[in-house]
N, C-alpha and C positions, 0 to 999 in steps of 0.2 A: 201578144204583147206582155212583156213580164212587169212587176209594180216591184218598187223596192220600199221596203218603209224606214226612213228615217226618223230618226228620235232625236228632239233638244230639249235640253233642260235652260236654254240660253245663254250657255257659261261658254267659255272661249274654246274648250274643248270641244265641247258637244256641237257648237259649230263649226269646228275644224273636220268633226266628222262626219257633219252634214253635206257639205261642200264636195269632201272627199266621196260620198255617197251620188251626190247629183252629179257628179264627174263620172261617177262608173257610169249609171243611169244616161248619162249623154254617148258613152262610147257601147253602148249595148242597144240604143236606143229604145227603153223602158218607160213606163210611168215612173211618178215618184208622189208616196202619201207622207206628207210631211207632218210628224205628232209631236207634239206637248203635253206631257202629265200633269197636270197640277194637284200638286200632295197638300191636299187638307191639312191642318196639323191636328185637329182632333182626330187623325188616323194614324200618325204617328205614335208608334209605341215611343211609353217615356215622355211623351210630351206632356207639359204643363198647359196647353191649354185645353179646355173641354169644354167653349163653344166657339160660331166662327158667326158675326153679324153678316144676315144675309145681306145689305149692302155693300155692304169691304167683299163677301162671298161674288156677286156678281160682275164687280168693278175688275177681282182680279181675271176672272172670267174671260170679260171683254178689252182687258191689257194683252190676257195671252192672246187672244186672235188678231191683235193688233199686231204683237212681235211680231206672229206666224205670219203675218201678211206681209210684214217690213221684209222679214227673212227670205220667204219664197220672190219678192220683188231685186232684193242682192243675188241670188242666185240666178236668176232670169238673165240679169245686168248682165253676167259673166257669160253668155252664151255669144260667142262671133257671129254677125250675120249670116246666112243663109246657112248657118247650120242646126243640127238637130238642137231641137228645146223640147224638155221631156215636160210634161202636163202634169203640173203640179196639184193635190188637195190637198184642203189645210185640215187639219182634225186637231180640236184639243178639248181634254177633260179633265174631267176632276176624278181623283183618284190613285194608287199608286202605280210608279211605271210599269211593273209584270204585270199589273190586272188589268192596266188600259191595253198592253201591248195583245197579252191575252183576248179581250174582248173581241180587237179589232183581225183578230187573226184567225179567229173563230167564225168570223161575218163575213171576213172581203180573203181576196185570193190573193196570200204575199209569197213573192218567191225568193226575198232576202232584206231577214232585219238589220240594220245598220246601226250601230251603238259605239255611242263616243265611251273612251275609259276616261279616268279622272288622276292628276297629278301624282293623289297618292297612291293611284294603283287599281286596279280590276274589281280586286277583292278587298278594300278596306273598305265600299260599302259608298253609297250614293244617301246622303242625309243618315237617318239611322238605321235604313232597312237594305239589303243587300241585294238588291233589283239586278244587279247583273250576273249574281249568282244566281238566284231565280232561275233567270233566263238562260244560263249555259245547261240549268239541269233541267229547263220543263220546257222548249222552246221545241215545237215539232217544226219551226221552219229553221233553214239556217242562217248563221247569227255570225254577223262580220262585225270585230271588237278593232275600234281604231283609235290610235297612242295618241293624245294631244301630241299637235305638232306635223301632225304627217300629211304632206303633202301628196294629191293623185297624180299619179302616174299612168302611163296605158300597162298594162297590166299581161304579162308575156308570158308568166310563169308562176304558177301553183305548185308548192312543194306540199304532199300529204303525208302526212306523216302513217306509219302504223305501225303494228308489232306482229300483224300477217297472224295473231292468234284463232280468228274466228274468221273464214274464207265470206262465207255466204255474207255476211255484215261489214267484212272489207269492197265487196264485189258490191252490194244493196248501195254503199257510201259516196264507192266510186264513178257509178251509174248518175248519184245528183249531181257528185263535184262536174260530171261531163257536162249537165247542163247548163251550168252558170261557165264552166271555161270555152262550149263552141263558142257562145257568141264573141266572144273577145278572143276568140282564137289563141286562147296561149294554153303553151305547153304544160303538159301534170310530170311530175316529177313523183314517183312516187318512192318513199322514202322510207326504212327502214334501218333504226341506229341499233346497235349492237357491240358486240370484241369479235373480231373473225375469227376467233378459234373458239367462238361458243355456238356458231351455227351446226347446227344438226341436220341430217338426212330430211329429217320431219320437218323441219323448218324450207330447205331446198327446193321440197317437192309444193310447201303450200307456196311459196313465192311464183315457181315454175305452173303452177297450174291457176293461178291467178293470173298471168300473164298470156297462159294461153285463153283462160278464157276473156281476157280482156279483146285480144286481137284476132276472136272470131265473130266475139258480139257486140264490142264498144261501138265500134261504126266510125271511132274519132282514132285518125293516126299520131296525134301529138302528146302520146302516153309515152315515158319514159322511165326508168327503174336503177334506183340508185344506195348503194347499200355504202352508211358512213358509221366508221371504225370508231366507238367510243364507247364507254363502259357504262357512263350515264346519256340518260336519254335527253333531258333538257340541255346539259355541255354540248353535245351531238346537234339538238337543233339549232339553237344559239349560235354555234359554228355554220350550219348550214344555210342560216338565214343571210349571216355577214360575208358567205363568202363567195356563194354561188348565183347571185343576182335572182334570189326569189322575191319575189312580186307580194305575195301571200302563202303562208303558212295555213294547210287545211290540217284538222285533226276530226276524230270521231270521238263523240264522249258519250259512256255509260255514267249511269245513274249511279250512284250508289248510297247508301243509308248513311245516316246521321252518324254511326259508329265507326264504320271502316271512316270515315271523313274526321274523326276527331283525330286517327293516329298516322294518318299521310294524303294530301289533298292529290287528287286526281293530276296525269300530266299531265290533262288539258288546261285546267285550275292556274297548274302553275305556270305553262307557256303566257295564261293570260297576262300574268305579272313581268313574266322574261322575254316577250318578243318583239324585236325591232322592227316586224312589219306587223301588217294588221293580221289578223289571225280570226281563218273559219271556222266554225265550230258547227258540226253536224249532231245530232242526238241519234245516236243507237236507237232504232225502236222496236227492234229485235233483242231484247236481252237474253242473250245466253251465254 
């Protein structure tokens, strides 16, 4: 039985992608660990305050397990009789989102974190600390980023994106995404933006042998391969996503240092900010 962990911060967004969360978790039939952060502000960098009275400390404490409980009770509501209801637990601490989410991922067995973005965006930052940056570059499990607004759907088709530069961590990627696409049965698209007059021999051969080795060892026949003609990679997805009824957007993301990130953010980074559907983010954990 797989657990999905969802995250609210109780803002309209974050329940937009809670909801969206208990929906997969109903059509895969899954657990679901439903969390809450609650950020001290004496943790907060830049903050002005530097104490927290432990009564106001516990009071908010026990408001959040009260949301959690209201919240996990509205999601319940929404399940039709005699169908699947996924087993909800409620978790909330004190703390910031990447360390709680850290903590709890470290302890219990998650097999997809669920994170609402925020109006202004992916990466302008969650209060003043950048928690879902964090998360796209330290998160060993994978990490489903959903746009205020988006309503679930049953979910038919995966488009993964890649640039087929490194076989063995395309092939490592492609092996999780099968796990989270059997149960929902839908289609991988695997996807590849480029100019067709920049493909190379060496390029040909790694798509061609990634293909074979998918359809001797994947075991899953709803793998599909799709090569779209653009010069930038985010125009190409962006296109991809409005035009060919994809479901979800997978990408893989390497780490990279503080430097290479001052002078161009990663296209997983940016897809966060550009994509019309919700968008998987696998972590490299092979860096080469």
């Amino acid at each position: 039985m797989k657990t999905l962990l969802l995250t609210t911060d109780f803002s309209e967004s974050s329940k937009q992608a809670v909801q969206y969360g208990y929906d997969m978790a109903r059509q895969i039939e899954a657990n679901v660990l439903l969390c809450s952060a609650m950020i001290v502000p004496a943790e907060i960098p830049q903050s002005s305050f530097v104490c927290w009275p432990p009564d106001e400390f516990d009071n908010l404490i026990e408001d959040c397990k009260t949301d959690l409980d209201q919240l996990k009770k509205e999601l319940e509501s929404t399940v039709p009789p005699e169908s699947y209801k996924p087993k909800v637990i409620c978790i909330s601490k004190a703390g910031r989102v990447s360390d709680v989410i850290k903590g709890i991922t470290e302890n219990l067995t998650i097999d997809l974190i669920v994170l609402g973005t925020h109006k202004g965006g992916v990466l302008s930052g969650l209060l003043v600390e950048n928690h879902t940056n964090t998360l796209i570059d330290n998160s060993n499990q994978p990490l489903l980023l959903v746009k205020p607004g988006t309503v679930y759907k049953q979910i038919r088709k995966i488009a993964f994106a890649t640039e087929f530069k490194n076989i063995d961590n395309d092939l490592n990627t492609i092996y999780r995404l099968i796990e989270i696409a059997k149960p929902l049965n839908a289609k991988i698209l695997l996807t590849h933006i480029t100019n067709y007059r920049d493909q190379t021999d060496i390029l040909k051969k790694r798509i061609s042998d990634c293909l074979i080795e998918l359809s001797n060892k994947a075991d899953y026949p709803n793998i599909y391969y799709r090569l779209i003609d653009n010069k930038n990679i985010e125009d190409g997805l962006e296109w991809l996503c409005g035009r060919s009824q994809v479901d979800i957007l997978a990408m893989a993301h390497k780490s990279r240092n503080l430097f290479a990130e001052l002078f161009e953010r990663s296209h997983t980074k940016k897809m966060a900010d550009l994509s019309t559907v919700p968008l998987l983010i696998f972590k490299v954990t092979n860096q080469q």
